[in-house]
C-alpha positions as CSV (number, residue, x, y, z in Angstrom):
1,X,60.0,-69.4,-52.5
2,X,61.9,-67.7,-55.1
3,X,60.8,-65.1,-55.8
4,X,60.2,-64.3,-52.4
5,X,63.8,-63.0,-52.5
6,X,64.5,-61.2,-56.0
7,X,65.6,-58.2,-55.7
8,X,64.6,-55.5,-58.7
9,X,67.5,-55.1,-60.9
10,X,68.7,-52.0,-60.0
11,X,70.7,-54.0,-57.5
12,X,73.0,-55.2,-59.7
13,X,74.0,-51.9,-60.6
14,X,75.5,-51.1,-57.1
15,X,78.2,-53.2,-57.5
16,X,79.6,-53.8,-61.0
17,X,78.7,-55.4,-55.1
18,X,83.7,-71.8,-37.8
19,X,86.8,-73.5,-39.6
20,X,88.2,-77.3,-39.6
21,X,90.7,-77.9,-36.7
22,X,94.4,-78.4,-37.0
23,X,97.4,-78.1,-34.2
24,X,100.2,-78.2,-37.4
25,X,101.5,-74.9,-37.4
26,X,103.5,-73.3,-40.4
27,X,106.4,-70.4,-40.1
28,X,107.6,-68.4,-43.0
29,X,111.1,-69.3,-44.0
30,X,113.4,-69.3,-46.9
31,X,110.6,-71.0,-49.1
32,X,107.8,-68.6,-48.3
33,X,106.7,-65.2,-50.6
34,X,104.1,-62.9,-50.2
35,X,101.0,-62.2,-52.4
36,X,99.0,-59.4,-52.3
37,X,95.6,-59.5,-54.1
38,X,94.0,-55.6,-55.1
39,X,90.2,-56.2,-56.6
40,X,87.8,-54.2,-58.1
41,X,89.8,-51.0,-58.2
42,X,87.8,-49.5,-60.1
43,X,90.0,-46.4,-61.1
44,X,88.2,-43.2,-62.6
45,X,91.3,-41.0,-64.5
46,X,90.8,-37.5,-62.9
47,X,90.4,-36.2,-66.6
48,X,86.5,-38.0,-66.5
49,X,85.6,-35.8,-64.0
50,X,85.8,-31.7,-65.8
51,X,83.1,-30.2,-63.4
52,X,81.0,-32.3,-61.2
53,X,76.8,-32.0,-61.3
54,X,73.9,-33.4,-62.4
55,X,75.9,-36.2,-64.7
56,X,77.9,-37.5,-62.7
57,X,75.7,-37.8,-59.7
58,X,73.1,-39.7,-61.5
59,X,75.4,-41.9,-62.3
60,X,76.6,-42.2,-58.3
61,X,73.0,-42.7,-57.2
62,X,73.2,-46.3,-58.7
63,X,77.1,-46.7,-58.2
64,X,78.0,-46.9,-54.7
65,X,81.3,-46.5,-55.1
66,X,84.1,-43.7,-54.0
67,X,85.0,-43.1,-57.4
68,X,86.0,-39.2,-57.3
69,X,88.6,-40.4,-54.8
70,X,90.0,-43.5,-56.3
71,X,93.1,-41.8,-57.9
72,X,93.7,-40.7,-54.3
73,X,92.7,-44.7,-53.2
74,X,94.8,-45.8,-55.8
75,X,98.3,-43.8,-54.9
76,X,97.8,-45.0,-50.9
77,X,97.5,-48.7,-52.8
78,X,100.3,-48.3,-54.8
79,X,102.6,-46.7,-51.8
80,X,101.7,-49.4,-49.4
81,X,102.1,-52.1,-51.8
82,X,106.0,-50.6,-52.4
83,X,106.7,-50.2,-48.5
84,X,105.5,-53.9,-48.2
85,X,107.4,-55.6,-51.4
86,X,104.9,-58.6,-52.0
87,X,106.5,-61.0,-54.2
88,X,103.0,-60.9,-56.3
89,X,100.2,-58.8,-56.9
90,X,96.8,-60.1,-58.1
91,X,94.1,-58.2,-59.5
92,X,90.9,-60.2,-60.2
93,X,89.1,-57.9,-62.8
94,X,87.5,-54.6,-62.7
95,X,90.3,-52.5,-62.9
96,X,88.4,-49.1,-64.5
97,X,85.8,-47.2,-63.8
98,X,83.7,-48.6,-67.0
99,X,86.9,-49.7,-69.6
100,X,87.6,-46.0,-70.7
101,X,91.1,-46.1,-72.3
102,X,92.6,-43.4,-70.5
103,X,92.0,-45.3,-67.4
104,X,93.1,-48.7,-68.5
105,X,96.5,-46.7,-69.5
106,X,96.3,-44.8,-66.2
107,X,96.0,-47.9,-64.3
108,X,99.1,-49.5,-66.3
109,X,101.1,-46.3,-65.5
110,X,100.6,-47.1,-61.6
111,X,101.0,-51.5,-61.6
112,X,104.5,-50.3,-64.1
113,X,105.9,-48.4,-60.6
114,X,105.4,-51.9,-58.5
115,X,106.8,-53.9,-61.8
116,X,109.9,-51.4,-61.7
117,X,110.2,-52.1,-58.2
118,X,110.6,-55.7,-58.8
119,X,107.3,-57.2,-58.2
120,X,105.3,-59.5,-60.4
121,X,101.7,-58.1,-61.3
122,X,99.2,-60.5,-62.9
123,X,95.3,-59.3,-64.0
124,X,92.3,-60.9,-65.6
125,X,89.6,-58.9,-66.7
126,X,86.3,-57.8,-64.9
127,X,82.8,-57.3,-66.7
128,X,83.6,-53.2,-66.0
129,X,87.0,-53.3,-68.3
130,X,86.0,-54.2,-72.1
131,X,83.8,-52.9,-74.1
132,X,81.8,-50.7,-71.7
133,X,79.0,-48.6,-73.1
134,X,79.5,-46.4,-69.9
135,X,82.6,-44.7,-70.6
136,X,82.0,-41.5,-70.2
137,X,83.5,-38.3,-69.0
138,X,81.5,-35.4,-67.0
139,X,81.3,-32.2,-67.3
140,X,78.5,-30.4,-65.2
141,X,74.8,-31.6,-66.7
142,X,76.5,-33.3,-69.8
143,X,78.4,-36.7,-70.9
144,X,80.4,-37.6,-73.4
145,X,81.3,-40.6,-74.7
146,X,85.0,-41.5,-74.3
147,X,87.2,-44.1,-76.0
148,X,87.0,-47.6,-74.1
149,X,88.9,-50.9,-74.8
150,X,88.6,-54.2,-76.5
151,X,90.4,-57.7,-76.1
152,X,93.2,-56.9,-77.8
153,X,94.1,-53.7,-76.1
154,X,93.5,-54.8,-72.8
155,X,95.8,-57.8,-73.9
156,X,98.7,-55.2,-75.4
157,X,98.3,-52.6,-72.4
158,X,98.9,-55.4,-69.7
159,X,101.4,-57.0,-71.9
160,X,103.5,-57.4,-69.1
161,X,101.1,-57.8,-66.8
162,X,100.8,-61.9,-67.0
163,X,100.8,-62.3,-70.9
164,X,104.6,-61.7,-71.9
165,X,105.5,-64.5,-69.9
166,X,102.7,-66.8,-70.0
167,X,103.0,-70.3,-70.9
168,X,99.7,-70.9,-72.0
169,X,97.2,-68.6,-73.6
170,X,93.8,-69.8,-74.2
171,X,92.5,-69.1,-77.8
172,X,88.8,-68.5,-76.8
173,X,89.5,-66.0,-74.3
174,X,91.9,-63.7,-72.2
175,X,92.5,-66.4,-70.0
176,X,96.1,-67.2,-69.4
177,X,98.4,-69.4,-67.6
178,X,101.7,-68.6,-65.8
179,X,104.6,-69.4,-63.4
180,X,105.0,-66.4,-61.2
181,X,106.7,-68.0,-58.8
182,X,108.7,-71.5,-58.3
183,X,106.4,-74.4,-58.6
184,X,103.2,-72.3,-58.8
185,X,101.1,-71.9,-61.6
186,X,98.7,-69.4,-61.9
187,X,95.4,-69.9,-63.8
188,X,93.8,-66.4,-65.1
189,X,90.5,-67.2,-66.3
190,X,88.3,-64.7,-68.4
191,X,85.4,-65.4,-67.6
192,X,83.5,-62.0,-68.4
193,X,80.7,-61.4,-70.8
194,X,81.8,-58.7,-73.4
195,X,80.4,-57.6,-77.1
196,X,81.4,-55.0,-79.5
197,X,78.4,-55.0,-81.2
198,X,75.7,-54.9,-78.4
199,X,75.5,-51.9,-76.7
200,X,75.3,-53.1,-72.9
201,X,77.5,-54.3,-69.9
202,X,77.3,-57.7,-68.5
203,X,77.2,-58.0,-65.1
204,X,76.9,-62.1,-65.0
205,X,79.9,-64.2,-65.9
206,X,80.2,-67.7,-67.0
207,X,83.5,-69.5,-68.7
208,X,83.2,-70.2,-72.2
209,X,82.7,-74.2,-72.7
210,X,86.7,-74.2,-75.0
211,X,87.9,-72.3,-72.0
212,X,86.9,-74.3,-69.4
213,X,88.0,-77.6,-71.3
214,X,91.4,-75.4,-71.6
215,X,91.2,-74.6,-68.0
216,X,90.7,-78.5,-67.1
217,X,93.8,-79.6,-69.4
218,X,95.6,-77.1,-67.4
219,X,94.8,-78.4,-64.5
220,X,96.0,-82.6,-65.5
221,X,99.4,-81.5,-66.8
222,X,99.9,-79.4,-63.5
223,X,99.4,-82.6,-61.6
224,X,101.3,-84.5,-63.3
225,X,104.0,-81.9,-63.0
226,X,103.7,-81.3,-59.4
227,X,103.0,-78.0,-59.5
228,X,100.9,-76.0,-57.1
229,X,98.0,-74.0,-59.0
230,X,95.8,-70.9,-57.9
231,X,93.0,-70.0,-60.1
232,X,92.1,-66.2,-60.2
233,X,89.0,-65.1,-61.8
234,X,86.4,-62.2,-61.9
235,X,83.1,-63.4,-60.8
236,X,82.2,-65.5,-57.9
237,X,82.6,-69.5,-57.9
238,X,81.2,-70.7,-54.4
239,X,78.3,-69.3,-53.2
240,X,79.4,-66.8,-50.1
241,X,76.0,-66.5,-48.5
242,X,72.3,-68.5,-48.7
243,X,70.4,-67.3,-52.2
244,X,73.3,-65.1,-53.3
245,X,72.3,-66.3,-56.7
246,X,68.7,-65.1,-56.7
247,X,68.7,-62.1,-54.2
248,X,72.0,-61.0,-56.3
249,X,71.5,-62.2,-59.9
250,X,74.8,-61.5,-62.0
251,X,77.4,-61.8,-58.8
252,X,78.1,-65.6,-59.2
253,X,78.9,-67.4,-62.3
254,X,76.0,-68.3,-64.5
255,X,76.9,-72.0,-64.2
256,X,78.6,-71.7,-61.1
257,X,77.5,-75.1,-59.6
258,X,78.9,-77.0,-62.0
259,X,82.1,-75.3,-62.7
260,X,83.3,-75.3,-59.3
261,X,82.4,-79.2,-59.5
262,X,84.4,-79.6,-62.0
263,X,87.3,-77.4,-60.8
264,X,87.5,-78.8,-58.0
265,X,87.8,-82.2,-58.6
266,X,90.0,-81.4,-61.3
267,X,92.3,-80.3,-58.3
268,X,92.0,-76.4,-57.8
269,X,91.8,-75.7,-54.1
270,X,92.3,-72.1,-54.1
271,X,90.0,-69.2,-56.4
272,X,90.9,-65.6,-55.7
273,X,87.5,-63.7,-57.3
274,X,86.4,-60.2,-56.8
275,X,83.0,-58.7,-58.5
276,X,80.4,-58.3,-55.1
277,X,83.1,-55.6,-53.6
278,X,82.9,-58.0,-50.0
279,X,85.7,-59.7,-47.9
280,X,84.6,-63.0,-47.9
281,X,85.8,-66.8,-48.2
282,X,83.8,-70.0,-49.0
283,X,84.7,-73.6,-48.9
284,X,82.8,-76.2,-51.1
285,X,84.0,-80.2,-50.0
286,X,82.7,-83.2,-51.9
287,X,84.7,-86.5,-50.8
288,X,88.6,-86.2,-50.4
289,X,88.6,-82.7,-52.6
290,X,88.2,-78.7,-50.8
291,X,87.9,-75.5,-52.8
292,X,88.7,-72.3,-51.4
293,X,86.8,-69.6,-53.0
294,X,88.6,-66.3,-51.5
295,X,86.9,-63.1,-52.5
296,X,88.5,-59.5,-52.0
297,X,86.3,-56.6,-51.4
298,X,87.5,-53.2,-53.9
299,X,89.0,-50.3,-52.3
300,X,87.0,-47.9,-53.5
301,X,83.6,-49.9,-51.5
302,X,84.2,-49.1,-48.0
303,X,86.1,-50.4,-46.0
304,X,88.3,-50.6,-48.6
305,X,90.2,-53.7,-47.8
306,X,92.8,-55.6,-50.0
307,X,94.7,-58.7,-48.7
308,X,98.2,-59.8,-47.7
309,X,98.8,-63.3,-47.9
310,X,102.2,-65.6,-46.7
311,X,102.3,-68.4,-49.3
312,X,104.6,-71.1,-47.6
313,X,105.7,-73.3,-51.5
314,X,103.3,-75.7,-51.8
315,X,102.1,-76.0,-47.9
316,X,100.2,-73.5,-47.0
317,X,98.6,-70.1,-47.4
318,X,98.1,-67.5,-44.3
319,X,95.8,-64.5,-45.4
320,X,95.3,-61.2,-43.7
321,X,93.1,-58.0,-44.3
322,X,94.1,-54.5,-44.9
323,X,92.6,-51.6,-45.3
324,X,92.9,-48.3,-47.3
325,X,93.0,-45.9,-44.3
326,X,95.0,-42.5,-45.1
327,X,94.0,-41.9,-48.8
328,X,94.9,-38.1,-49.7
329,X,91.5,-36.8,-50.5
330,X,89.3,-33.7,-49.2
331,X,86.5,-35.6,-46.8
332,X,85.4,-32.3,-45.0
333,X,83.6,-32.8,-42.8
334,X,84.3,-36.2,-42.2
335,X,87.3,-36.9,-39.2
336,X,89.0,-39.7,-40.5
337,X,88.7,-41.2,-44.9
338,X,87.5,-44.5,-43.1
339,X,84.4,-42.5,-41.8
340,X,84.0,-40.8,-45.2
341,X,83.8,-44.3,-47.0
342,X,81.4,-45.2,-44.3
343,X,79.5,-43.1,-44.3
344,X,79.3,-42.5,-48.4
345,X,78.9,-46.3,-49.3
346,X,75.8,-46.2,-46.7
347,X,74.2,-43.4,-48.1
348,X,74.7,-44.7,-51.7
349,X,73.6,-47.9,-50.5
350,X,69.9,-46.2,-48.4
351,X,69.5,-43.9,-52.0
352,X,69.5,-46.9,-54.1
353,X,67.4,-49.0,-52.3
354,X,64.6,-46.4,-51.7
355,X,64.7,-45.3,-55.0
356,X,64.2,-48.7,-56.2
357,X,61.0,-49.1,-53.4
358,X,60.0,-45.7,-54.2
359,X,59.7,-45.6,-58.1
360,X,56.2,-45.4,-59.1
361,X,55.1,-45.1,-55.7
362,X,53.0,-42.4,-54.3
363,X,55.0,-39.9,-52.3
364,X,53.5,-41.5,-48.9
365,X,55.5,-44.2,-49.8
366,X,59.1,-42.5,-48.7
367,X,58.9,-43.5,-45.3
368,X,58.3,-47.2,-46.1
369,X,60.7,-47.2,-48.5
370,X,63.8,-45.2,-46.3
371,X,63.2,-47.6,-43.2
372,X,63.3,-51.0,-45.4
373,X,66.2,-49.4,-47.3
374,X,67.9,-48.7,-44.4
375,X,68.0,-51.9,-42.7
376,X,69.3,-53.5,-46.3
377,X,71.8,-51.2,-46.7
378,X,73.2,-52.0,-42.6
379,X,73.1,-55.6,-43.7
380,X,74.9,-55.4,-47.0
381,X,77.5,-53.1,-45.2
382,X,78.2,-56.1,-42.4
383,X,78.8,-58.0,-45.3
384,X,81.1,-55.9,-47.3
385,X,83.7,-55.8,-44.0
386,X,83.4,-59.8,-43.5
387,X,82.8,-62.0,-40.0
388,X,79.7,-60.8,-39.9
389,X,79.6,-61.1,-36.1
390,X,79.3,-57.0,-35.9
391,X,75.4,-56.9,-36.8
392,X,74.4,-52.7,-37.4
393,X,70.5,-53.6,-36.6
394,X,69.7,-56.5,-34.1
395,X,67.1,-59.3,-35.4
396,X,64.2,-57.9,-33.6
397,X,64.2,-54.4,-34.9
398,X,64.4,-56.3,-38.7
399,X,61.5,-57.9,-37.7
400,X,59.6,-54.7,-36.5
401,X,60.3,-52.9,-39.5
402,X,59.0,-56.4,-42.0
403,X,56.3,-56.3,-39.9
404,X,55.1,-52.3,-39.9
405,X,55.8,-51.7,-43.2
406,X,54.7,-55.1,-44.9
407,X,58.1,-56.5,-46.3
408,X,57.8,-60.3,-44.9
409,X,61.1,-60.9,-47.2
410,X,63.0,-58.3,-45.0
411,X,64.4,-60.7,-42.6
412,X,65.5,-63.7,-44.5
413,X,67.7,-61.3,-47.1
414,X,69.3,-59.4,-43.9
415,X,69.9,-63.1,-42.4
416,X,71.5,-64.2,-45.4
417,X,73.9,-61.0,-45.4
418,X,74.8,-62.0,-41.5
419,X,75.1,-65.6,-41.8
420,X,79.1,-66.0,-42.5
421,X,79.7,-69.9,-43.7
422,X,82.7,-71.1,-42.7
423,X,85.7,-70.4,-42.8
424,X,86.1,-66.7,-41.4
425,X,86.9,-64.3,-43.7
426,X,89.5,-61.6,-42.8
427,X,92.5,-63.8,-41.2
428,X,92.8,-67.1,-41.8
429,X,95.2,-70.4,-42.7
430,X,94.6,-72.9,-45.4
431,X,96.9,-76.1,-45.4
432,X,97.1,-76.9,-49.5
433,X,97.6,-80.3,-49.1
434,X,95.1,-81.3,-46.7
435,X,92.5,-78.4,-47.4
436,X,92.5,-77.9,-43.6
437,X,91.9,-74.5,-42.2
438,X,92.3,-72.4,-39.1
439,X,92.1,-69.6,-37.9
């Protein structure tokens, strides 16, 4: 049954992509800060781009995302993070384009303005940031190869980004530990596939067997401590929807059933991740123990969303969604930048698919390959916004199209894009201590 489901590789490319009850009722007070988590940002520096053409839109066809406009995406961030103060701000990996230097340092440049402002930033690293063989800049028909990062840099340009402070630093990774506010510990975990020597990019993630045993001692002395603990972490560690693993290869962690297992009954109730670009939350429950994986989609992947959360010391967490809506960039002739990442992020998403239907296929084969393309790229949007309650093509017209054009696999992968396991995704309440949510 399988390989009913596996998708051809290409889509990997396109992204590196009802709740428990309770009446208890929590109101932010003097103990209560706000955290605001920012994933998969992406950034391109507007020095990549010299003339765009032939380059840089090959490179688009298998991207998906809105990558000429994320320094525009990325000032609307920044200024709507300083209107709002959050206490925190987390970034769960992916940060550049594909680890070029001058973005990492461009990136810096924009997290120092909310540090000078007086709110704490803490990153990890994403399978985009180090040691990218794609760093590149554009110039008409032509790349070049441009300088990227490895560990060390990313460590020294994010200095004070989680690691000047940090009370533990793991010595087989990145991964870090610190106190950003009272009585909560934050666990960064680098759990992202990078080598100087080997000239590829990693999409799939797993944490390194010393980290994870690092991660777990973390963990104890935090309980015997009393302190609260979030983890935060690039790839995904609870599934989000049915087969994520096979029709997606590369999204979760290689080994993601058993480290969430352990995790979790280690004591971690709450994973912020990032990587598949989607809004999305997961629970996993095994006896008295809940774990909260809480994904972010990117704002530069329509509908470019980031999240707002009220975290009430050690009681409870209440999350919202927001969206980037007003980013300064020319979208002629779209009416509003929300319609322009739409729309784009759909037509990325119909391109990629029929070019992966259509290769070595006989030009007959477009038709075929646009209408099953189509209704995967409707599916994956519904996905991307969370709830999936706001379907783009109804059950029946899936079916039609499976049927005509002889893709009996068609429905199943839509149905696993719509199917939202619980808890919702885009507002919701978590009680720590319990593991109860609401909505």
């Amino acid at each position: 049954m399988k390989n009913l489901f596996v998708l051809p590789a290409i889509l990997i490319l396109f992204f590196s992509a009802g709740c428990k009850k309770s009446n208890t009722v929590y109101s932010p007070g003097a103990d209560s800060y706000t955290i605001a988590v920012l994933a998969d940002d992406h950034y391109m520096d507007p020095s990549l781009l010299i003339k765009d053409g032939p380059a840089f839109q090959d490179y688009l066809v298998t991207d998906g995302k809105l990558l000429a406009a994320s320094d525009a995406i990325m000032q609307e961030a920044i200024q709507e993070l300083l209107q709002a103060k959050p206490d925190l701000v987390l970034i769960p990996g992916d940060l550049t384009k594909d680890g070029e230097l001058v973005c990492h340092n461009s990136v810096h440049s924009y997290l120092e303005q909310l540090i000078q402002a007086g709110i704490k930033v803490r990153v990890i690293t994403g399978n985009h940031d180090i040691f990218n063989p794609h760093s590149y800049q554009y110039n008409g028909a032509t790349q070049t190869r441009v300088a990227n990062i490895g560990p060390s840099q990313f460590r020294s340009i994010y200095y004070d980004c989680g690691y000047s402070d940090a009370l533990y630093t793991d010595p087989n990774s990145l991964s870090y530990v610190s106190e950003p506010l009272p009585n909560l510990w934050l666990i960064a975990i680098d759990c992202c596939k990078y080598d100087s020597v080997i000239d590829t990019i990693y999409t799939a993630g797993a944490i390194r067997p010393g980290t994870m045993k690092w991660v777990l001692d973390r963990l104890a002395e935090a309980a015997l401590k009393g302190k609260t603990v979030f983890g935060m972490m690039h790839h995904g560690l609870v599934e989000q929807f049915s087969e994520k693993h096979v029709t997606f290869p590369g999204f979760m962690l290689d080994d993601y059933q058993d480290a969430s297992n352990q995790l979790m009954n280690a004591g971690l109730k709450i994973m912020f991740t990032g990587h598949f670009h989607a809004t999305d939350i997961t629970e996993q429950q095994s006896g008295n123990h809940t774990l909260y994986d809480i994904e972010t989609g990117s704002i530069i992947v329509y509908p470019c969303a980031y999240r707002m959360i009220t975290y009430i010391k050690d009681s409870s967490l209440i999350l919202t969604t927001k969206h980037i809506k007003n980013a300064n960039y020319s979208i002629a002739p779209y009416q509003t930048f929300t319609q322009y990442a739409e729309s784009l992020t759909l037509i990325a998403a119909d391109t990629m698919f029929t070019t992966t239907f259509n290769k070595g296929k006989q030009p007959s084969y477009n038709d075929t390959a646009w209408h099953i393309s189509h209704c995967m790229g409707s599916s994956l949007m519904v996905h991307l916004y969370g709830d999936e309650d706001r379907a783009l093509e109804d059950t029946a017209s899936i079916g039609q199209t499976a049927r005509h054009y002889g893709a009996p696999w068609l429905p199943y992968y839509c149905e696993f894009l719509w199917t939202d396991k619980i808890p919702r995704d885009n507002s919701l309440t978590i009680l720590l201590k319990s593991g109860a949510s609401f909505k």
